[in-house]
N, C-alpha and C positions, 0 to 999 in steps of 0.2 A: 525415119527408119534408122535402125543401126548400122554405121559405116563401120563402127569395130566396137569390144566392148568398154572402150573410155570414155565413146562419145554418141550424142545425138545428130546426126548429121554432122554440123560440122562445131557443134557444142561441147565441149568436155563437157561430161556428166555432173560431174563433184559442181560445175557451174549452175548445170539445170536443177539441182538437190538445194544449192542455195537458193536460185529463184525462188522455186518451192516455199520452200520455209519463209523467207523475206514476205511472199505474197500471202501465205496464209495469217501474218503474225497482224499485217496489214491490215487485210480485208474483217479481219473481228474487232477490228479498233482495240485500243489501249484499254478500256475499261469493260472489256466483255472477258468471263471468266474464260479460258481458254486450255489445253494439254496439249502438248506435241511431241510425240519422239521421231527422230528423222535421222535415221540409222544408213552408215555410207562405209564400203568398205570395200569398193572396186580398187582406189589408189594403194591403201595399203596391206590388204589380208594375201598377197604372195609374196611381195619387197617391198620390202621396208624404205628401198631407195627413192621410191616413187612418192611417198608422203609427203615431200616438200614441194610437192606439183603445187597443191591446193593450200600452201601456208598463205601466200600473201591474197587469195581469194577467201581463205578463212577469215583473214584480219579484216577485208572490208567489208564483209559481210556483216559481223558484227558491229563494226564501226559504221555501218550505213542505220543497221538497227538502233544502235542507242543515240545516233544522233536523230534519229526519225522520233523518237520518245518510245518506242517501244517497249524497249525494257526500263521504261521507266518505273514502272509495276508489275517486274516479273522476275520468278527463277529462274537464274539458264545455268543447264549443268553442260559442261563439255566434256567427255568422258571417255574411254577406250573399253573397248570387253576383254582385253587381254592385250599384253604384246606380240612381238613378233615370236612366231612359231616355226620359220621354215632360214632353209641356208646356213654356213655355216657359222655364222653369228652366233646361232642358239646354242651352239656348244661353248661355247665361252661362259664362263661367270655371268660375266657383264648381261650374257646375254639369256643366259637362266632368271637373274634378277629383273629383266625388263620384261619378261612373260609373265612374270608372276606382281610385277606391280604396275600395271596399266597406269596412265595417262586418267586424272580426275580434278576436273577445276569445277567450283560453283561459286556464282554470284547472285549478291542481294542487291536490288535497289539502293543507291546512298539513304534517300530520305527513310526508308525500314529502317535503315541500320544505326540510324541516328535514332531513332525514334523510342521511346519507352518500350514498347509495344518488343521492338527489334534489337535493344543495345544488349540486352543479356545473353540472347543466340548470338547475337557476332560475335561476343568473346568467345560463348562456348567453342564457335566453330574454328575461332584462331587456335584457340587452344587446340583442339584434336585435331590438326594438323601435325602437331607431334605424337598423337598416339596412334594406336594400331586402329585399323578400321577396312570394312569391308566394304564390298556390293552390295550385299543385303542390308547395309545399314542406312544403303538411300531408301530402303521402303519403307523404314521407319522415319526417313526425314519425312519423306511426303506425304505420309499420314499426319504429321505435326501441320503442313502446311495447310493440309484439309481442316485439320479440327486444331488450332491453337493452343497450345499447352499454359496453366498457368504461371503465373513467377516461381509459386512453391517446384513446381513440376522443371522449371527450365534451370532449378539452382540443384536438384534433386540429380546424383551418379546415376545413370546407367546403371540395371544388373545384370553382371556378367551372363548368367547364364540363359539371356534372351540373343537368338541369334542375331535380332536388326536391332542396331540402337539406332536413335536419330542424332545425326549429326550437331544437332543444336542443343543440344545438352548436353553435360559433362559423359563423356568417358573413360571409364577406371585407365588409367595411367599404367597399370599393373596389367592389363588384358591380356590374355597368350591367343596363341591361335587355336590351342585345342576350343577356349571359351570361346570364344568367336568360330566358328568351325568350319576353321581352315582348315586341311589334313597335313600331315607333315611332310608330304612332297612337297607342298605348294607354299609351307611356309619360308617367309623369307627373315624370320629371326633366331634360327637356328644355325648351326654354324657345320658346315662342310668340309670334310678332308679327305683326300687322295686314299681309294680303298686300293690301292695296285704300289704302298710304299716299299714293299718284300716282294721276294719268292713265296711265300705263306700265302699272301693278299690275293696277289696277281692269282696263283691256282684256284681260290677261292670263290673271287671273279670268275675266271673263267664256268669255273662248272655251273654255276647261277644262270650264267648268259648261255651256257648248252641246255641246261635246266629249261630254258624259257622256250627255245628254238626247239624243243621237244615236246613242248605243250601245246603249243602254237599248233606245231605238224600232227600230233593227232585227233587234235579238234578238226582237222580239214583233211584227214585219211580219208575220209567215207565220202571226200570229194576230188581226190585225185585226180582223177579226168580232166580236172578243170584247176586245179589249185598243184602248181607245182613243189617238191619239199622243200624248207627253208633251210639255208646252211649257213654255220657263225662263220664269214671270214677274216673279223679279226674285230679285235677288241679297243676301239680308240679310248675311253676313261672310264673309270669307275671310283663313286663319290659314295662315301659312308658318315651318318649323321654322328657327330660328338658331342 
């Protein structure tokens, strides 16, 4: 039963989530085709402080797996849905940029990556580690992984205007996020400046941010009873795209 919601009795959870995964990776043996996604976010989707709980149990987790051979013949992607969303972190730069570019590792087997078969996707994939790339451009890796792409195909650019590319082929170096379709809230290669630098600005702000707090309330007039009105009490930044 649950003693609270971090643990299993007297289990940290993030612990019983690795078992999990360890046992399933196990029990299909190394040479049985296999999929697993094993999604965890009790540690860190309210504080972000809490995520170093589960570092040093992440590390042997995996260091128990590849020394077992498991991944001796497997992708493992380690990956985030997002950053942190909550506290006042998220109002920082620092901390607008870490929501919008999660946490994304993947690994190949050495012997793939040596291998004919594998030496031309590891470059590609060294390489678009400096370009732009998304979430959806893992469903186009995993479809490569299903059905193999030729050499002609793994030396062949990406076209921009497909929203998943796979990772293991080149991607245009030139990418925006419109192509890739990011919106431009979410993009992080646009560049941001203080819309509150004047008197002009700051009035400007202001009325947008009354603007909203007057939309908001009467989308929820017709629920007063239950929805009380929303009031601006004050304006901490306002960020305008250049």
């Amino acid at each position: 039963m649950f003693s609270n919601l971090q643990c299993l009795g007297s289990v940290p959870l993030h612990k019983e989530w690795f078992r999990y995964t360890s046992e399933f990776m196990e029990r299909y043996g190394h040479n049985t085709s296999k999929f697993l996604l094993a999604f965890h976010s009790l540690l860190s989707h309210d504080d972000v402080n809490l995520v170093e709980v589960a570092d040093e149990d992440t590390m042997l987790n995996l260091k128990k797996l590849k020394e077992s051979g498991a991944l001796d013949n497997a992708l493992v992607i380690v990956m985030a849905d997002h950053g942190h969303r909550f506290a006042k972190f998220r109002a920082t730069h620092q901390g607008q940029l870490e929501e919008r570019l999660p946490f994304f590792s993947l690994s190949l087997p050495k012997k793939f990556k040596e291998s004919d078969k594998g030496r031309t996707a590891w470059k590609n994939l060294k390489a678009n580690k400096e370009r732009l790339v998304t979430p959806f451009d893992i469903h186009a890796t995993l479809l490569d992984m299903l059905h193999w792409p030729t050499e002609q195909e793994l030396n062949t650019m990406g076209d921009v205007r497909s929203r998943s590319l796979s990772l293991f082929r080149p991607i245009p170096p030139s990418r925006t996020c419109e192509e890739a379709g990011i919106e431009m809230h979410w993009c992080t290669c646009l560049n941001w400046e203080s819309a509150m630098a004047d008197g002009e600005q700051v009035n400007i702000s202001m009325m947008l941010s009354k603007a909203v707090v007057q939309t908001i309330n009467s989308h929820t007039k017709s629920q007063r009873h239950l929805c009380a009105p929303l009031k601006l009490v004050c304006q901490l930044f306002s960020f305008k795209f250049v």
